[in-house]
N, C-alpha and C positions, 0 to 999 in steps of 0.2 A: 757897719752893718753887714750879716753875710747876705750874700748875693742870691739872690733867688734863680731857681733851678729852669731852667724852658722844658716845657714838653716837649717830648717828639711826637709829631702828629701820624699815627701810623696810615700807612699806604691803604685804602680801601682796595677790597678786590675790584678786578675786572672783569670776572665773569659777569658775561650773560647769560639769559636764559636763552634756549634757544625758538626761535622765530618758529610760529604755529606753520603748517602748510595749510596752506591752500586749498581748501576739496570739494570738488564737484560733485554732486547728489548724479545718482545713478536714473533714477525716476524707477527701482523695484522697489516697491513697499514692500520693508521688511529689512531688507540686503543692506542699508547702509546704517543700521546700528549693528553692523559685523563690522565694520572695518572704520569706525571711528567719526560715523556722519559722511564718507564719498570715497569716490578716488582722489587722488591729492592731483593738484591741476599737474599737466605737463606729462602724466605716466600713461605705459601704453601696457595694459592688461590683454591679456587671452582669455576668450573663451571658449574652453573645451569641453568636448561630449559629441555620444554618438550620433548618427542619424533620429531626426526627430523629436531631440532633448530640448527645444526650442532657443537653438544658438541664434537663429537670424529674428526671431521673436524679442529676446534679450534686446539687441543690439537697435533695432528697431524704436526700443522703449528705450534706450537709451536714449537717442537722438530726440525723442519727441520733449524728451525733457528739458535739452537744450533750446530748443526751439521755444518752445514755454514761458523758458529763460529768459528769451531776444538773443539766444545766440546763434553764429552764422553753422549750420553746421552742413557735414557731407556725406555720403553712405555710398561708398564703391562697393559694386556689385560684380565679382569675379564670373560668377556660375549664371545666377538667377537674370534672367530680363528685367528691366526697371517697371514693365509691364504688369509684370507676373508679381513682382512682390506688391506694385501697389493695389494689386488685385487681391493679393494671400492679407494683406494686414488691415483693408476695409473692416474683416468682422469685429477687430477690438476700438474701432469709432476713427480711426488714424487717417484722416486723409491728406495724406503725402504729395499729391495733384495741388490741394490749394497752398501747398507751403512751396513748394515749385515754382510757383503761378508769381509769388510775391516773392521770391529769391531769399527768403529761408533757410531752403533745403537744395543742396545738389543733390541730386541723384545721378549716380557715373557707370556707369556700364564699361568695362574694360576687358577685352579679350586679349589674354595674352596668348592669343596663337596668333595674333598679329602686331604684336608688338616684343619686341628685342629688351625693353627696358621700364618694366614698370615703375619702380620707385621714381624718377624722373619726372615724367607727365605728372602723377601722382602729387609728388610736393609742390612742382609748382602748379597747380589748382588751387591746392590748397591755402600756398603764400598769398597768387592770385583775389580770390575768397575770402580772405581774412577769417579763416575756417576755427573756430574754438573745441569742437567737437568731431570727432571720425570714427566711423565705424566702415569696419573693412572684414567682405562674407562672401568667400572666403580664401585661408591661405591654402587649401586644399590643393587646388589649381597648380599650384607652382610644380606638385609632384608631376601633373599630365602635360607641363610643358617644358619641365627639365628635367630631362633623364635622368642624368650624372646626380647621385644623392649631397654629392660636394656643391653642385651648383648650385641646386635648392638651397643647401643651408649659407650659401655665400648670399645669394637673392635674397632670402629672408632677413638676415642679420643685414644687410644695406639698408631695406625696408624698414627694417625696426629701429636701426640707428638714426634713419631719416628724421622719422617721425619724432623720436626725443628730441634731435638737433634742435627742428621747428618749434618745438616746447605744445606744441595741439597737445590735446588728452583725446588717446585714440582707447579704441576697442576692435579687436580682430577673431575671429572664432576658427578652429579647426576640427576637423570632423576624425573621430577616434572610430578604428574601424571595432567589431563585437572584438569581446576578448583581448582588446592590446593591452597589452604592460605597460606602456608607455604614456606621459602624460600629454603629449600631443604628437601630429602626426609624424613629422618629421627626429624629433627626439632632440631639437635642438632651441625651437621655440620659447620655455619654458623657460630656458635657461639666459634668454636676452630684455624679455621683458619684464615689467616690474611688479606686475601680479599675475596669477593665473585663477581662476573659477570657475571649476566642475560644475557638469550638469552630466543627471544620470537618471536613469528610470528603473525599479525595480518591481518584479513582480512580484506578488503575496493573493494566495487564492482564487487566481485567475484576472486578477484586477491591475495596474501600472500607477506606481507613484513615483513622481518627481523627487529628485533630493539637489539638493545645490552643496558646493564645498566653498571653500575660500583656502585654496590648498595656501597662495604665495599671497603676501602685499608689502612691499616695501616700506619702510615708513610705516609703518603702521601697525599697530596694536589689534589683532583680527580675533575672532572666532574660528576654529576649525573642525569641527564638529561637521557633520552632512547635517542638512535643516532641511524639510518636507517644500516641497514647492509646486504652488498649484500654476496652469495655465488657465487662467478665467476669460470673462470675455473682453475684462480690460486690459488683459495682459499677465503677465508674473507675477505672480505674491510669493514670497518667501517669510514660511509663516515662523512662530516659535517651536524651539526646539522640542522634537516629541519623542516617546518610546519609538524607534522604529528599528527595523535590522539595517544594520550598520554594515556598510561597503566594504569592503578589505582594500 
């Protein structure tokens, strides 16, 4: 009898798919169907725009969302007194005192005209903490305490490396002077961290409208278009895309 033939059983592939990330909801209604439902945990985003574009308003609602959450989160304060913001962010109903009260929320005040080494104190707080959330207002500072524009960008890149190491999902804002070319202050920022997002005001007939961008996001499938963005009294909304005149 002839012998019968054996199959060879071919090899299935090995590919996987790849593992979804992880993403943390921003708390802007609006903002997180641009960039895929959040930040992806662990990324440290900029946000940049001029005086008054409400970078420390952003950052603020960020945080509360956290909190929300049950997460531990922190908010150093380079410029502002811990006073003075929990004083500016009462009108959107935030009160940052009772999340304080019940350890929450750090609130960290940091002068670097007395300190040699920010990043330091900084991460260990945060390890301290077990901090999930950070928002840092702002990098501004580093320009008025480090002359040399080398040291600034060596400071910052320390700082920003910090913070990936640590895996926290941070947010940091810098303040664009009128007219710069540049996408944040120092010209170096933009290019360490893992998103960036514009805030900008334009005028039209004597009146000022907010627009938000999503220039950078890592990982991530965004919108880039500039979208209208109101300041209400709950905070940011970043509404749907409208005719408006478009930024250059």
């Amino acid at each position: 009898m002839p012998k019968k033939k054996r199959r060879i059983k071919k090899a299935k592939p090995s590919f996987k798919a790849p593992l979804k990330l992880e993403r943390i909801t921003s708390g802007i209604p609006g903002l997180d169907r641009l960039i895929e439902g959040g930040f992806w945990k662990g990324s440290t985003v900029l946000i940049s725009g001029g005086a008054g574009t409400g970078k420390s308003i952003f950052c603020t609602q960020y945080i509360m969302e956290g909190i929300r959450k049950g997460e531990n989160c922190m908010f150093i304060t380079l410029e502002q007194k811990p006073e003075d913001l929990i004083g500016d962010v009462k009108r959107f109903g935030w009160d940052l005192r009772k999340y304080i009260q019940e350890k929450r929320l750090y609130l960290e005040y940091m002068d670097p005209f007395q300190l040699t080494d920010i990043t330091s104190p900084l991460l260990d707080k945060i390890k301290q903490h077990k901090i999930e959330r950070v928002a840092i207002d702002s990098t501004a500072v580093f320009g008025m305490y480090y002359k040399d524009p080398f040291e600034v960008r060596k400071q910052l890149f320390k700082l920003l490396v910090g913070l990936k190491d640590i895996g926290v999902t941070s947010l940091l804002t810098s303040e664009l002077p009128e007219n710069a070319k540049s996408l944040a202050r120092f010209g170096v920022e933009e290019f360490i961290v893992d998103g960036l997002i514009l805030l900008s005001f334009i005028g039209i007939g004597g009146q000022d409208f907010g627009n938000v961008q999503v220039r950078k996001m890592r990982r991530t499938k965004h919108a880039t278009a500039w979208y209208p963005m109101d300041i209400t009294n709950k905070g940011i909304v970043v509404k749907k895309e409208e005719k408006r005149i478009r930024l250059k």
